[in-house]
C-alpha positions as CSV (number, residue, x, y, z in Angstrom):
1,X,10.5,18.1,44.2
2,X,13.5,20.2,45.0
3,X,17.4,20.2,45.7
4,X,17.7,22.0,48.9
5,X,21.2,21.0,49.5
6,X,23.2,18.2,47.8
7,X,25.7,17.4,50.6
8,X,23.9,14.4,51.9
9,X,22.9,15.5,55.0
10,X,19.4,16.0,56.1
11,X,18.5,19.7,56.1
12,X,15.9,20.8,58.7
13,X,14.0,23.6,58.3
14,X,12.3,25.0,61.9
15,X,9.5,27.1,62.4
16,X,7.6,27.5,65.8
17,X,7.4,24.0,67.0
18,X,7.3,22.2,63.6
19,X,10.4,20.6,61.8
20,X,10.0,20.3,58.4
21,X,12.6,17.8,56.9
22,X,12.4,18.0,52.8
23,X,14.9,14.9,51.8
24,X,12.3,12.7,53.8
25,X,9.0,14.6,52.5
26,X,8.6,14.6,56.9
27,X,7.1,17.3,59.0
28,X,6.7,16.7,62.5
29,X,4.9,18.2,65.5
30,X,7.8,18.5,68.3
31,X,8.5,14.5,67.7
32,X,5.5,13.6,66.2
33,X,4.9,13.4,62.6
34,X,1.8,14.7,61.3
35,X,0.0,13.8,58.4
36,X,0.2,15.6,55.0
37,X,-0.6,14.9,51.7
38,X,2.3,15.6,49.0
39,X,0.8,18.4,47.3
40,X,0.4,20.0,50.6
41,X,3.7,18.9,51.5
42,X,5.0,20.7,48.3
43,X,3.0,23.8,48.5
44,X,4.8,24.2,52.1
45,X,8.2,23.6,51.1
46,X,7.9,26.2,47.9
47,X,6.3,28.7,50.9
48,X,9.1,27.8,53.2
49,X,12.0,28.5,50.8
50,X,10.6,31.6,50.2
51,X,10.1,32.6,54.0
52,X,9.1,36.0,53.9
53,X,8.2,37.2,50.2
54,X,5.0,36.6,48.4
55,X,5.1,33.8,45.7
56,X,2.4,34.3,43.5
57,X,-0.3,31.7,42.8
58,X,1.6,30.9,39.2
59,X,4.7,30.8,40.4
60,X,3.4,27.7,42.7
61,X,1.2,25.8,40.3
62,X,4.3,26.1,38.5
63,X,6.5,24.3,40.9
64,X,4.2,21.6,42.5
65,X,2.2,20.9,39.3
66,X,5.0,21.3,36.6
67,X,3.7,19.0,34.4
68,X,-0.2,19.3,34.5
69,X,-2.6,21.8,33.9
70,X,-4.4,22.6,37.1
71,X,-7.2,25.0,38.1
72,X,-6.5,27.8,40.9
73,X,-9.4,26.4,42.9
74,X,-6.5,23.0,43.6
75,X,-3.9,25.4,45.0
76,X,-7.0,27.0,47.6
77,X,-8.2,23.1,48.8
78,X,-4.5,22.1,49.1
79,X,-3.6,25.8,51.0
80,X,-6.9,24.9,53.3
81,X,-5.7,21.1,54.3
82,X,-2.1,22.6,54.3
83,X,-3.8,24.9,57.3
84,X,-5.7,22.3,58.7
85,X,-2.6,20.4,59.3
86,X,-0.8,23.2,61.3
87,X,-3.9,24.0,62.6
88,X,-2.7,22.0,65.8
89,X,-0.4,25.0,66.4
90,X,-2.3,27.9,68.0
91,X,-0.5,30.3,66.1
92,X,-0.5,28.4,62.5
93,X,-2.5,31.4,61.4
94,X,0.2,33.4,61.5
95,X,1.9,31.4,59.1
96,X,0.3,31.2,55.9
97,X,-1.4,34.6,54.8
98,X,-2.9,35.3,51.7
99,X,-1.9,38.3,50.2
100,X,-5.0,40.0,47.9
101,X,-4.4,39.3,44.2
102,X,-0.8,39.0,44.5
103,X,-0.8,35.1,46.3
104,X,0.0,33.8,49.1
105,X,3.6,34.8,52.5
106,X,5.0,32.6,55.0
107,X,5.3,34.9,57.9
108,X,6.9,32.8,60.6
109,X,10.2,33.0,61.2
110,X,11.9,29.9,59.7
111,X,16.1,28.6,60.7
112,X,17.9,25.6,58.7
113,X,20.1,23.5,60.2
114,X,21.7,19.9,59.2
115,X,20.2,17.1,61.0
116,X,23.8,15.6,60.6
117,X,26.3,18.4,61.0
118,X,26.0,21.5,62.6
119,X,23.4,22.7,64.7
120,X,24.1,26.3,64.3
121,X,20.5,28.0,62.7
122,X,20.9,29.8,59.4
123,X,18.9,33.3,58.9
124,X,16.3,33.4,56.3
125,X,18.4,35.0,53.8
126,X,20.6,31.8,53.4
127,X,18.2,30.1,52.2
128,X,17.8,28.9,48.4
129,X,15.2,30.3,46.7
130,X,15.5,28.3,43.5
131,X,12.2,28.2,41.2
132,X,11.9,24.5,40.8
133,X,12.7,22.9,37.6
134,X,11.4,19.1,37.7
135,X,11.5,18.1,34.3
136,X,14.6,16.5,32.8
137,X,16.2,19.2,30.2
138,X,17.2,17.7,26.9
139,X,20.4,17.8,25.3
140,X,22.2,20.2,27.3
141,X,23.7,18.2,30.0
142,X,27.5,19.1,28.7
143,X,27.0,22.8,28.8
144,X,25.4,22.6,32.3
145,X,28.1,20.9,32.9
146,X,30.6,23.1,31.4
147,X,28.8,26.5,32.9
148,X,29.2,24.3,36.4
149,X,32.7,23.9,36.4
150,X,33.4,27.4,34.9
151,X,31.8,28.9,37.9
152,X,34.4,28.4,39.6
153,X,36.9,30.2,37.7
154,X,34.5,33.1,36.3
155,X,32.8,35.2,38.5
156,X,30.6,36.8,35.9
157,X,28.6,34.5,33.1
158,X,25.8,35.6,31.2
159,X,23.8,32.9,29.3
160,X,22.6,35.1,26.2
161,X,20.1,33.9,23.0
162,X,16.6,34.7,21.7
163,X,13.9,35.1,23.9
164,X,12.2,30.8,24.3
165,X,15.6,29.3,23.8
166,X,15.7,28.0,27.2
167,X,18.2,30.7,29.4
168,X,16.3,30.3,32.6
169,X,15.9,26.6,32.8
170,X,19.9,26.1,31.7
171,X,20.8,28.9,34.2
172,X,18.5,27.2,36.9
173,X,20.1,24.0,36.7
174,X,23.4,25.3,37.0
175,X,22.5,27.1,40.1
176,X,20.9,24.2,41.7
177,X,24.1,22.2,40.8
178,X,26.1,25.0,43.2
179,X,24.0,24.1,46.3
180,X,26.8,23.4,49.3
181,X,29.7,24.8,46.9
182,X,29.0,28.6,48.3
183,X,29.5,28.9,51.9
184,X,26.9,31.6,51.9
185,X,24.1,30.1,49.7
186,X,22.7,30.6,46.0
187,X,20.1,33.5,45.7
188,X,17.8,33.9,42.2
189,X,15.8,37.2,41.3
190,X,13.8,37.3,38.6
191,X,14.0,40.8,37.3
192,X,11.0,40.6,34.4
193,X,8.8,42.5,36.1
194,X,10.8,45.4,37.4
195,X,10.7,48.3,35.0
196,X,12.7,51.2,36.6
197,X,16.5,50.6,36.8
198,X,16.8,53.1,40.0
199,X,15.0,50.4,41.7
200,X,17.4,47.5,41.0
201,X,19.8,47.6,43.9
202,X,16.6,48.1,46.3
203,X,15.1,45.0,44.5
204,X,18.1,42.7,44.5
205,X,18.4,43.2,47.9
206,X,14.8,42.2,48.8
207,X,15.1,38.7,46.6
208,X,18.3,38.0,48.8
209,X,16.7,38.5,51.9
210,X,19.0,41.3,52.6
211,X,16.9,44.5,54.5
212,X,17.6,48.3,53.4
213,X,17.8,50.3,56.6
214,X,15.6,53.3,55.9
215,X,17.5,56.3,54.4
216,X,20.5,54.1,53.5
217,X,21.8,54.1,49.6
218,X,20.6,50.3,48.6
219,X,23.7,50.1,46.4
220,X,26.0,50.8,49.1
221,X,24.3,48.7,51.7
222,X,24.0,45.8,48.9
223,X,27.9,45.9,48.8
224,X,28.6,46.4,52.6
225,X,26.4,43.2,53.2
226,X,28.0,40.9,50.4
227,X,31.9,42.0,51.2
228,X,33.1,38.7,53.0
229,X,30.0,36.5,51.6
230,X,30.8,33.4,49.1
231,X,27.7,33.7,47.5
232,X,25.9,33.0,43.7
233,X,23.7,35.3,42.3
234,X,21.4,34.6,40.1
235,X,20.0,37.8,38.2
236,X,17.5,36.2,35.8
237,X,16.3,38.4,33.1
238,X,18.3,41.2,32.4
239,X,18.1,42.7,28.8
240,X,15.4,45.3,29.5
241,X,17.8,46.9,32.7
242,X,21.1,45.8,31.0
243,X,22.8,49.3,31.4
244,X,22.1,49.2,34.8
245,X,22.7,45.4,35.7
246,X,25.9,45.6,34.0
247,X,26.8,48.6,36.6
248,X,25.6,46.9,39.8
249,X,27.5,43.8,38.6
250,X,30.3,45.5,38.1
251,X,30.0,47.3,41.6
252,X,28.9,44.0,43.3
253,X,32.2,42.3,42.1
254,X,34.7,45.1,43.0
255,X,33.0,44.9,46.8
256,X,32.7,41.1,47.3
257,X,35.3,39.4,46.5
258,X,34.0,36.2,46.6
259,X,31.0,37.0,45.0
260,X,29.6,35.0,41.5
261,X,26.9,36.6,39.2
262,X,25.2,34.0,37.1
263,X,23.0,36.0,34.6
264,X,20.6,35.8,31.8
265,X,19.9,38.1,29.3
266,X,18.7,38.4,25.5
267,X,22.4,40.5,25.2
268,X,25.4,40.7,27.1
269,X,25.7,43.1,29.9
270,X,29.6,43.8,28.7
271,X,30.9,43.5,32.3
272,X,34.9,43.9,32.7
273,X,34.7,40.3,34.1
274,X,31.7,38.7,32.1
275,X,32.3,35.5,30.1
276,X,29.2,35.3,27.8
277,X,28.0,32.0,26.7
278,X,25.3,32.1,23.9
279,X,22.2,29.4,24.1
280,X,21.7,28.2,20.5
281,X,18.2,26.5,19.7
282,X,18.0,22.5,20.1
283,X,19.5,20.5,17.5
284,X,16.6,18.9,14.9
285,X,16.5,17.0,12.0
286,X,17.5,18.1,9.1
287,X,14.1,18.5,6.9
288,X,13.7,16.0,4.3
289,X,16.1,13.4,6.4
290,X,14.0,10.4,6.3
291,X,14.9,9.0,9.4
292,X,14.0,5.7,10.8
293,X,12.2,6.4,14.9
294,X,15.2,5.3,16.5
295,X,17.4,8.5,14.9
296,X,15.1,10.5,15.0
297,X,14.8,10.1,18.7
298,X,18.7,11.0,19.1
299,X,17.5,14.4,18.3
300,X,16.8,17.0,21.0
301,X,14.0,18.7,19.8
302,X,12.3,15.7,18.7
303,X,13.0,14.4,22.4
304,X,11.7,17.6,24.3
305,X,8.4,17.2,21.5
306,X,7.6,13.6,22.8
307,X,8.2,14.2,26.4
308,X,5.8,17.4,26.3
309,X,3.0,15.4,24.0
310,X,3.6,12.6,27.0
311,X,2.7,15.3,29.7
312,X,-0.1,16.2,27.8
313,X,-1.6,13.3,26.7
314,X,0.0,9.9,29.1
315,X,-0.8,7.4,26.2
316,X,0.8,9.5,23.3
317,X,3.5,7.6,21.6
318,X,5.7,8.6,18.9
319,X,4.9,5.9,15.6
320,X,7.5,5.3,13.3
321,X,4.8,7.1,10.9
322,X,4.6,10.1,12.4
323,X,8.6,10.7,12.1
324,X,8.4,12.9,9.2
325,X,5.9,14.9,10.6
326,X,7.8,15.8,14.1
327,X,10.8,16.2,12.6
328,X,9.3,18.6,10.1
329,X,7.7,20.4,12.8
330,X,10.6,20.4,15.1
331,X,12.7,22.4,12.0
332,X,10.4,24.8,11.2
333,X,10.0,26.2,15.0
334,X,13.7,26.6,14.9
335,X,14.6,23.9,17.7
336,X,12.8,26.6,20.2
337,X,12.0,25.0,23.4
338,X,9.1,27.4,23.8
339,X,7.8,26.2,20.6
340,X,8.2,22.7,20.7
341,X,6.5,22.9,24.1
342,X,4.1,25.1,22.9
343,X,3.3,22.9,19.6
344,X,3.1,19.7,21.8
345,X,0.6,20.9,23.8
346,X,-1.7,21.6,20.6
347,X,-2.0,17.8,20.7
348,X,-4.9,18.0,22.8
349,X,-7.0,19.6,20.0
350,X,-5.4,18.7,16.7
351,X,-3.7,16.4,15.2
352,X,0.3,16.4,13.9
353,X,-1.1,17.8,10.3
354,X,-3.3,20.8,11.7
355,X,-0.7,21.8,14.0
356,X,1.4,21.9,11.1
357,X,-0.8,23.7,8.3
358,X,-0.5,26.7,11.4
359,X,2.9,26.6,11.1
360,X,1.8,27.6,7.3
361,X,0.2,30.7,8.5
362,X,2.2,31.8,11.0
363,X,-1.0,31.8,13.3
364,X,1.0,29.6,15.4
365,X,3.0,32.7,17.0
366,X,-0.1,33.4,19.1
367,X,-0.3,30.3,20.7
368,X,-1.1,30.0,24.1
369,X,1.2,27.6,26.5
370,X,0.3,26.7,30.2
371,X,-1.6,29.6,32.5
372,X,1.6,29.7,35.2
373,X,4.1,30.4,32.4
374,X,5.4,34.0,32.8
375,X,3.5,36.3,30.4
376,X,6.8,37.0,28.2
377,X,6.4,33.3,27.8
378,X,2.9,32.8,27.5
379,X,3.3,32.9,23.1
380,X,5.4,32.9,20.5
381,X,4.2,36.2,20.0
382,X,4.7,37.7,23.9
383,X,8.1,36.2,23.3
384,X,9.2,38.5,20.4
385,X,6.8,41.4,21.5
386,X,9.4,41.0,24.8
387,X,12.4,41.7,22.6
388,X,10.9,44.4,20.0
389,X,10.0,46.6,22.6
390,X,13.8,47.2,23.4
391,X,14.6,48.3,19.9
392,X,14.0,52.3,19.0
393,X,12.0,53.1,15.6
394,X,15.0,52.7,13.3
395,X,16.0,49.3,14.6
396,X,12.5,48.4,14.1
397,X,12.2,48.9,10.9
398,X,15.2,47.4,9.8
399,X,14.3,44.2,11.8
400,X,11.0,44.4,8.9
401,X,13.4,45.1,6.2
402,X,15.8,42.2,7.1
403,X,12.6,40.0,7.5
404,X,12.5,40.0,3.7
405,X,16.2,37.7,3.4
406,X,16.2,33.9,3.7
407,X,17.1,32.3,6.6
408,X,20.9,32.8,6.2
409,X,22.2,36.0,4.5
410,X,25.2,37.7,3.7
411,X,26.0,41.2,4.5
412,X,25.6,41.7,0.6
413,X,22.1,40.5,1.1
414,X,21.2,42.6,4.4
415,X,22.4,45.6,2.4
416,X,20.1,44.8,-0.4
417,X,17.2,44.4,2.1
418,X,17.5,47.5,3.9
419,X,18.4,49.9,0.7
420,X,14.8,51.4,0.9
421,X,14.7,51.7,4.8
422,X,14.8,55.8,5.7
423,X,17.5,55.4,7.9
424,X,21.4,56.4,7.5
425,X,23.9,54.4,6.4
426,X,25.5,54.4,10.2
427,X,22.1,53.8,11.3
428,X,21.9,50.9,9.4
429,X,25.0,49.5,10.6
430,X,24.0,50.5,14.5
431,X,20.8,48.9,13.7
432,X,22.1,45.3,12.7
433,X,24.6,45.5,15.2
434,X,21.8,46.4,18.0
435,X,19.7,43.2,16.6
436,X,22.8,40.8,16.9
437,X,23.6,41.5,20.1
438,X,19.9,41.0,21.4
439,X,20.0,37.8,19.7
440,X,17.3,38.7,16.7
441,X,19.3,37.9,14.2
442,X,22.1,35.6,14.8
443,X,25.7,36.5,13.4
444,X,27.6,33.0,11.6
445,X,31.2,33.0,10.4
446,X,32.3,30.0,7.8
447,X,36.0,30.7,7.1
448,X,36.0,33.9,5.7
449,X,32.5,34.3,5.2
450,X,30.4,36.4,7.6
451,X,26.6,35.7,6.8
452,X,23.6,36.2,9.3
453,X,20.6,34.1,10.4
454,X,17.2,34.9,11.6
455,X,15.0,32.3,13.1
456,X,11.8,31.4,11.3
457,X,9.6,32.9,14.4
458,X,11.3,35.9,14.3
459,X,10.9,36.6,10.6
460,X,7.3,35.6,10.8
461,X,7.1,38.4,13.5
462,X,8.9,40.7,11.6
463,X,7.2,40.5,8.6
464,X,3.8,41.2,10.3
465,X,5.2,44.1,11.9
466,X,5.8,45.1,7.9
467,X,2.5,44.4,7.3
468,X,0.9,46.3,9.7
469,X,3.3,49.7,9.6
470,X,2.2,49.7,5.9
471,X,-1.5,49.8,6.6
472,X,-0.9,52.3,8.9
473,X,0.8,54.2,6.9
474,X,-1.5,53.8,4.0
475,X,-4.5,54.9,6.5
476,X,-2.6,58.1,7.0
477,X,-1.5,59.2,3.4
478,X,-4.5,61.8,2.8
479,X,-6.6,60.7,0.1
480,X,-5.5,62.3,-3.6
481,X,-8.1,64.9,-4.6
């Protein structure tokens, strides 16, 4: 299920009398194995990694069931055969605890060591605490490749783009890729949830392992710690702390040397050191191609569509029929990832035609996706909702007045649009400029020409947003006597 380490040696990972060994799905009672099923076994090694925090019940369905749709009551029967197992152990309760409505903590005390090298323990904090990713990422293999061997000349990259274009996964699989190339381990914080930027040192430091004395500035013990360590960080989610991420970064970097931030972020965090590389959507057929199965199936988003329909549904083939359809479908959600994987899992209660008469509507924002997907994640809709609450009034509205442009426009074009916006004219310039760099609209050169694009989801969004700021407004014009 996971890449601890990629150096070929077995990694052990010890706690009380039990080895766990993950490359040979083994965990053994002093020298005797003991039997565990491999859901179990999963559920312990996703506990294990994470020695010491809480992983939430999502967050584990997520990794052990990746592809399925499970109920929480499966996680509780594996959790009690998991405890069963260690059971053995008079102290196995003090392993596992479950923490109320937040999910479940492995206590114990946990070293890793190589079976085949050294036998000196490693401390909790070295550990990886990579989310797992099991499912094979389509088309882009060269830019995880590229992002991999540019790690080692960049200590700052930031993988921006709109909100469901993929950053974490790309940024994930990068970071797994580094496993045994930093002395001193890879380390990933999500940052989604944590809404005030005074807390972000404080935080880091907790999702490296890395204890704040009481009474001591987290910032300045963040750097202390990290000054001789040859370490990857990734800081996953960024765009809503950006001003202060780019600081600590910044900090981080000047203290440690041999430090590497890996980030993600709907906008760069403008870092003396940052090389930004922006995500664009997967690449889909052009609509009204005509392509033959075969072609079509060159294409990325038509790929990611027929593997999702395939996790959904095992006997789902693509028919050489059905062709126009997907790749229809596949260009008007943009080449999103989210929405492809979103649309695919539609197939379980429509066919290829309803899902795309939604598409018609727009109702197709609001689509659900699976229950352990984070809840900026969950739609479409959550998605954007994500991004729009970073922009102030003005920026909002001229996101709606844009919304009212094709797909491509010129800066002719956005002028035109947003002529009857009440904002200034260097508003309207800070605006556009503000919704380009938080990858809302994107910004294309061709030669000479400078143009913008905005992807169909967004406008969609936009527009609704229009919608629904003119029937407020018309509720609160008094009524003419």
């Amino acid at each position: 299920m996971r890449d601890l380490q990629s150096n070929g040696s077995d990694t052990v990972l010890r706690f009380g009398r039990f080895e766990l060994h993950p490359q040979r799905r083994l965990l053994l009672d002093g020298e005797r194995p003991l039997p565990i099923g491999a859901r179990a076994l999963d559920i312990l090694l996703v506990l294990v990694e994470s020695a010491g925090k809480i992983v939430s019940k999502e967050a584990i369905i997520a990794q052990v069931w990746p592809r399925t749709f499970v109920e929480e009551i499966n996680l509780r029967v594996h959790i009690s055969a998991l405890r069963r197992v260690l059971g053995v152990c008079p102290q196995s309760r003090d392993y596992i605890t479950n923490v109320r409505q937040r999910g479940y903590s492995f206590v114990a005390h946990v070293e890793q060591v190589s079976q085949a090298g050294s036998e000196t323990p490693r401390t909790p904090r070295e550990l990886p605490n990579l989310p797992g990713r099991a499912v094979r990422i389509e088309g882009r293999q060269r830019l995880i490749d590229e992002l991999t061997r540019r790690l080692h000349t960049r200590r700052h990259i930031t993988l921006i783009g709109p909100g469901g274009v993929g950053k974490t996964t790309v940024a994930l699989r990068v970071a797994q890729q580094q496993l045994g190339h930093f002395a001193d381990g890879v380390r990933f914080a999500d940052l989604a949830t944590l809404a005030e930027p005074a807390q972000l040192a404080a935080t880091l430091a907790s999702e490296m392992g890395i204890a704040v004395p009481e009474g001591v500035d987290a910032q300045a013990h963040l750097q202390a710690t990290l000054a001789n360590r040859h370490m990857l960080v990734l800081m996953d989610n960024c765009e809503h702390l950006v001003d202060a991420c780019a600081a600590l970064s910044e900090a981080l970097l000047q203290a440690a040397p041999r430090l590497h931030i890996l980030a993600t972020s709907r906008e760069a965090l403008r870092t003396a050191e940052e090389y930004v590389q922006p995500l664009a959507p997967l690449e889909s057929p052009p609509l009204g191609s005509h392509l033959r199965l075969a072609a079509a199936l060159r294409y990325p988003a038509v790929k990611l569509f027929v593997r999702r329909a395939r996790a959904r549904q095992a006997d789902f083939r693509l028919r050489e029929s059905d062709v126009p359809q997907v790749a229809e479908l596949c260009w008007r959600l943009d080449g999103l990832p989210l929405a492809i994987e979103l649309a695919a899992a539609q197939l379980d209660v429509q066919s290829l035609d309803g899902i795309l008469a939604q598409l018609a509507n727009h109702s197709y924002l609001s689509l659900l996706g699976r229950r352990s997907t984070p809840a900026r994640h969950a739609s479409l809709l959550a998605s954007l909702e994500w991004s729009y609450a970073l922009l102030s009034a003005e920026q909002r509205r001229c996101l709606q007045g844009l919304a009212r442009c094709d797909a491509y426009f010129t800066v002719a074009d956005a002028q035109q649009a947003l002529a009857d916006v009440q904002v200034s004219d260097t508003g309207r310039c800070a605006a556009v400029a503000r919704l380009v760099a938080l990858s809302l609209i994107g910004l294309r050169r061709d030669g000479g020409l400078v143009y913008y694009h905005m992807l169909g989801c967004t406008r969609a969004f936009a527009r609704e947003k229009a919608r629904e700021a003119a029937l407020a407004s018309a509720w609160d014009t008094p009524a003419l006597a």
